[in-house]
C-alpha positions as CSV (number, residue, x, y, z in Angstrom):
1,X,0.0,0.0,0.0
2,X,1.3,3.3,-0.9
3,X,-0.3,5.1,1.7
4,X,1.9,6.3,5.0
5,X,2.4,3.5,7.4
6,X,0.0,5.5,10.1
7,X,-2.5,4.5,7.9
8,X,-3.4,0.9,8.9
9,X,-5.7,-1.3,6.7
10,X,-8.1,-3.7,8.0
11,X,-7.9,-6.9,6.2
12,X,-8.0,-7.4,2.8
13,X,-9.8,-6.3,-0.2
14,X,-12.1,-9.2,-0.8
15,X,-15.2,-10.5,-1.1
16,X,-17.3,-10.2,2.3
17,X,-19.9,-13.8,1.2
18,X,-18.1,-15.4,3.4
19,X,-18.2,-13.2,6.4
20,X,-21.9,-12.6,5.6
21,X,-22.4,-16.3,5.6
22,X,-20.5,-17.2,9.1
23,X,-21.8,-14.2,11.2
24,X,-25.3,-13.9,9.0
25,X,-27.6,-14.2,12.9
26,X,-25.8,-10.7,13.8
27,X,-28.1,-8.7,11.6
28,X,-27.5,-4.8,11.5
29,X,-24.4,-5.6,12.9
30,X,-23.2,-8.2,10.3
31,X,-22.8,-4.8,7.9
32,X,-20.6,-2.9,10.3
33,X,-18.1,-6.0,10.9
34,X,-18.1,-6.1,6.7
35,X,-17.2,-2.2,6.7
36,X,-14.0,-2.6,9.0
37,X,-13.4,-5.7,7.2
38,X,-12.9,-4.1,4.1
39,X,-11.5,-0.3,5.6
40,X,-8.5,1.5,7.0
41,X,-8.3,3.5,10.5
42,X,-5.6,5.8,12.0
43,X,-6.4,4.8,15.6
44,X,-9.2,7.3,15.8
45,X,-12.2,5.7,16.9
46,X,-14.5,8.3,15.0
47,X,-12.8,7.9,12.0
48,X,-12.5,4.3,9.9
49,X,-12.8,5.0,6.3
50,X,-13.2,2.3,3.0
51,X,-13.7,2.6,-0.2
52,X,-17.7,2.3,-1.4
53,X,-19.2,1.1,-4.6
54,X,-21.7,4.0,-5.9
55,X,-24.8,2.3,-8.0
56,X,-27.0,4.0,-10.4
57,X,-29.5,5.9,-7.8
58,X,-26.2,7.2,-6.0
59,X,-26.3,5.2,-2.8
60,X,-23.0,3.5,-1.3
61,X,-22.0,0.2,-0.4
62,X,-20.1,-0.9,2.1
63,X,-20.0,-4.7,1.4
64,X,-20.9,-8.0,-1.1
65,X,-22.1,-11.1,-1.6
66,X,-21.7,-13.5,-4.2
67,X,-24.9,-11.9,-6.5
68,X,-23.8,-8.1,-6.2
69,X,-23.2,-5.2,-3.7
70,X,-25.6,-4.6,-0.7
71,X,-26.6,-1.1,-0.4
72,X,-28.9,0.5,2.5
73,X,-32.9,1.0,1.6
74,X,-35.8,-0.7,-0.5
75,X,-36.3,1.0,-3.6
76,X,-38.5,-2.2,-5.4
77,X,-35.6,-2.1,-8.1
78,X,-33.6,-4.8,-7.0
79,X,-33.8,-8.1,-4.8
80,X,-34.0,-7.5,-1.3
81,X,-31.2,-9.4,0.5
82,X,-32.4,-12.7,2.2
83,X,-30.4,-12.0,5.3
84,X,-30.5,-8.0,5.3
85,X,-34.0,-7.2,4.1
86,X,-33.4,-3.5,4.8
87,X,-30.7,-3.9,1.9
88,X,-31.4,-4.6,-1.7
89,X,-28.4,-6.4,-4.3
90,X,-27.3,-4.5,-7.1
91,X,-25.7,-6.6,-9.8
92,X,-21.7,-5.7,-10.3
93,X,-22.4,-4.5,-14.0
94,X,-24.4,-1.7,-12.2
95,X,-21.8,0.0,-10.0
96,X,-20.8,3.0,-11.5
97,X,-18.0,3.9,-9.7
98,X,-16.0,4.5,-5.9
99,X,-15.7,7.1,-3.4
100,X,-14.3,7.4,0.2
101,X,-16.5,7.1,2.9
102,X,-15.9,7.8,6.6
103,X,-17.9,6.7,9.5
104,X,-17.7,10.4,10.7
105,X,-19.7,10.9,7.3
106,X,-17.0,12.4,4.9
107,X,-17.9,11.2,1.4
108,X,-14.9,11.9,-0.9
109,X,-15.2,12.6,-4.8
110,X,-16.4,9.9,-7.2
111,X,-14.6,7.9,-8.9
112,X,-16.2,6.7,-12.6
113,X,-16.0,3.3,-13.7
114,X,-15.2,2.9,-17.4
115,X,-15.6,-0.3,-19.2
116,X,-12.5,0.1,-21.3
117,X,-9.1,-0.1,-20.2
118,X,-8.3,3.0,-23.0
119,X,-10.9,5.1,-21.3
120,X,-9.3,4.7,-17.7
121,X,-7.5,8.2,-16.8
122,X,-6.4,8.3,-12.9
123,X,-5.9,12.2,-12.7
124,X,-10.0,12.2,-13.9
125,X,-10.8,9.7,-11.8
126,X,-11.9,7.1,-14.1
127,X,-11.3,3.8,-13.4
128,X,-11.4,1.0,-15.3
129,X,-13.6,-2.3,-14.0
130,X,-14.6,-5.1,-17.1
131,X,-18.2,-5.4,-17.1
132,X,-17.8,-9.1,-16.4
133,X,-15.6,-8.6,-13.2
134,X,-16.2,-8.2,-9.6
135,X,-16.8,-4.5,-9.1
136,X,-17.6,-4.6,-5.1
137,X,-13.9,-2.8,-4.5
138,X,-11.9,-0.9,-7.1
139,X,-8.4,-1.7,-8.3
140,X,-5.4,-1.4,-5.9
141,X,-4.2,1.8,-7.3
142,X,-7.5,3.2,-7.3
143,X,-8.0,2.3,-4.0
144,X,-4.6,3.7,-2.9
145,X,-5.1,7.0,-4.2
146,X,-8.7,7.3,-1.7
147,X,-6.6,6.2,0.9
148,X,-5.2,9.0,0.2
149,X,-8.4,11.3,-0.3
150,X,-9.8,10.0,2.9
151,X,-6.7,10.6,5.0
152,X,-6.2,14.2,3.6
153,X,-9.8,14.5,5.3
154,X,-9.1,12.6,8.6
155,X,-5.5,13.8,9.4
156,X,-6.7,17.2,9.9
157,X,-10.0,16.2,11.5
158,X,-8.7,14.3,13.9
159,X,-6.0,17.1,15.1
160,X,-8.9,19.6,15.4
161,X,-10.7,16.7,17.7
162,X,-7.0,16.4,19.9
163,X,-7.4,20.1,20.4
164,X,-11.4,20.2,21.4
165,X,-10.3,17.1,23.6
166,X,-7.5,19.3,24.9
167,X,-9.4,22.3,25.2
168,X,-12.3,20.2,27.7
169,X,-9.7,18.8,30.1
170,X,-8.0,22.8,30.3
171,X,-11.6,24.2,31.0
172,X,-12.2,21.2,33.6
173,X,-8.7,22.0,35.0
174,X,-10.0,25.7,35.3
175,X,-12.8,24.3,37.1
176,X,-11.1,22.2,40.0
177,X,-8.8,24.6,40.1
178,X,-11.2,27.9,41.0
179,X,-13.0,25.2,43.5
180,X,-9.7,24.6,45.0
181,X,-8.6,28.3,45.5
182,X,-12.4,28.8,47.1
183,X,-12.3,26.1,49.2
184,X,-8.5,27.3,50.6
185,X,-10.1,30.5,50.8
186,X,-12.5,28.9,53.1
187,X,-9.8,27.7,55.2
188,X,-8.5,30.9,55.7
189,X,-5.5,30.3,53.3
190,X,-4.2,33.7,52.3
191,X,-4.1,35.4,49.1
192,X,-0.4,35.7,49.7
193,X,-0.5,31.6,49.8
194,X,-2.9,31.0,47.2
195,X,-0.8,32.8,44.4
196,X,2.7,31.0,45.9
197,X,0.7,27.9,45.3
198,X,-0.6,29.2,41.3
199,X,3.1,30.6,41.0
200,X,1.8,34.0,40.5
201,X,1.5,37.3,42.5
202,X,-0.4,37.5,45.6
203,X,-2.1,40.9,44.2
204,X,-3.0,38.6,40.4
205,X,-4.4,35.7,42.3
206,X,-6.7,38.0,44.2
207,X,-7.9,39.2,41.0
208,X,-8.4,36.2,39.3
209,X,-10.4,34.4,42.0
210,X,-11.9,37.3,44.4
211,X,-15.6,36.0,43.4
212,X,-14.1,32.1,43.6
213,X,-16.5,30.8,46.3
């Protein structure tokens, strides 16, 4: 995989049938174990990302079986699953392309499937995928390059998280911390002691915490 080495994938790119078929009495959850089966994470629990299949009416899939790819809702223009019945099966010769997907619901730019290996451009993002092949996951290189999409989306969110994380445990800090100047207060500490305590002037502590009760 061409993608940094932070970037770890989970599994293999493969058909899911067989996971379908051994954990099928899970239900709802059979599709989430399919997603990570077939995605990448960074370690962030609020972000695993994996490539989708896109079919005609623009909904995503997230997993296979042997007859197609399952995608989410009952439109009346496919089979309905006969495990999943909230999913229908689109045939493979149906997928029109591949995006990125993230559980934090960042959908990355689609990615056109082309029948012809002539038509196939990877700075357009058209792919190429025979009509007669399995079309559930797109080629490695394809699916290197939204590795690459998805972690120029998550790398940044997840900093931005690490500071809102950081910025929760500071306020909390604040909180103990004017709790604990009150209840010294209470104890007749003075404001001479507070600040040698804060490391700051007995005149700034008084300041900061004269309404800290």
């Amino acid at each position: 995989m061409k993608a940094s080495s932070s970037v770890r994938r989970i599994g293999v790119r493969a058909a899911i049938a067989d996971v379908r078929v051994s954990c099928h009495t899970l239900g709802q959850e059979t599709h989430r174990e399919e997603r990570v089966g077939m995605g990448w994470d960074l370690g962030d629990v609020d972000h695993d990302g994996w490539a989708g299949a896109v079919v005609p009416d623009g909904r995503l899939s997230s997993s296979s079986t042997g007859q197609g790819v399952l995608v989410e809702g009952i439109t009346g223009r496919y089979e309905r699953d006969g495990v999943m019945r909230g999913y229908e099966v689109v045939p493979d010769d149906e997928v029109e392309g591949w995006r990125g997907a993230c559980t934090c619901g960042w959908l990355g730019p689609l990615w056109v499937r082309v029948t012809s290996a002539s038509a196939a451009d990877m700075s357009r993002r058209r792919a190429y995928a025979p009509l007669s092949g399995f079309a559930a996951d797109p080629s490695v290189s394809v699916e290197d390059a939204i590795v690459g999409e998805w972690r120029g989306h998550v790398v940044p969110a997840t900093a931005v998280s690490r500071v809102q994380a950081a910025a929760s445990d500071y306020a909390a800090a604040g909180r103990r911390l004017t709790a604990a100047v009150a209840a010294a207060r209470s104890a007749g500490v003075s404001w001479a002691g507070i600040g040698q305590a804060t490391g700051m002037a007995r005149q700034s502590a008084q300041e900061r915490w004269k309404n800290a009760s």
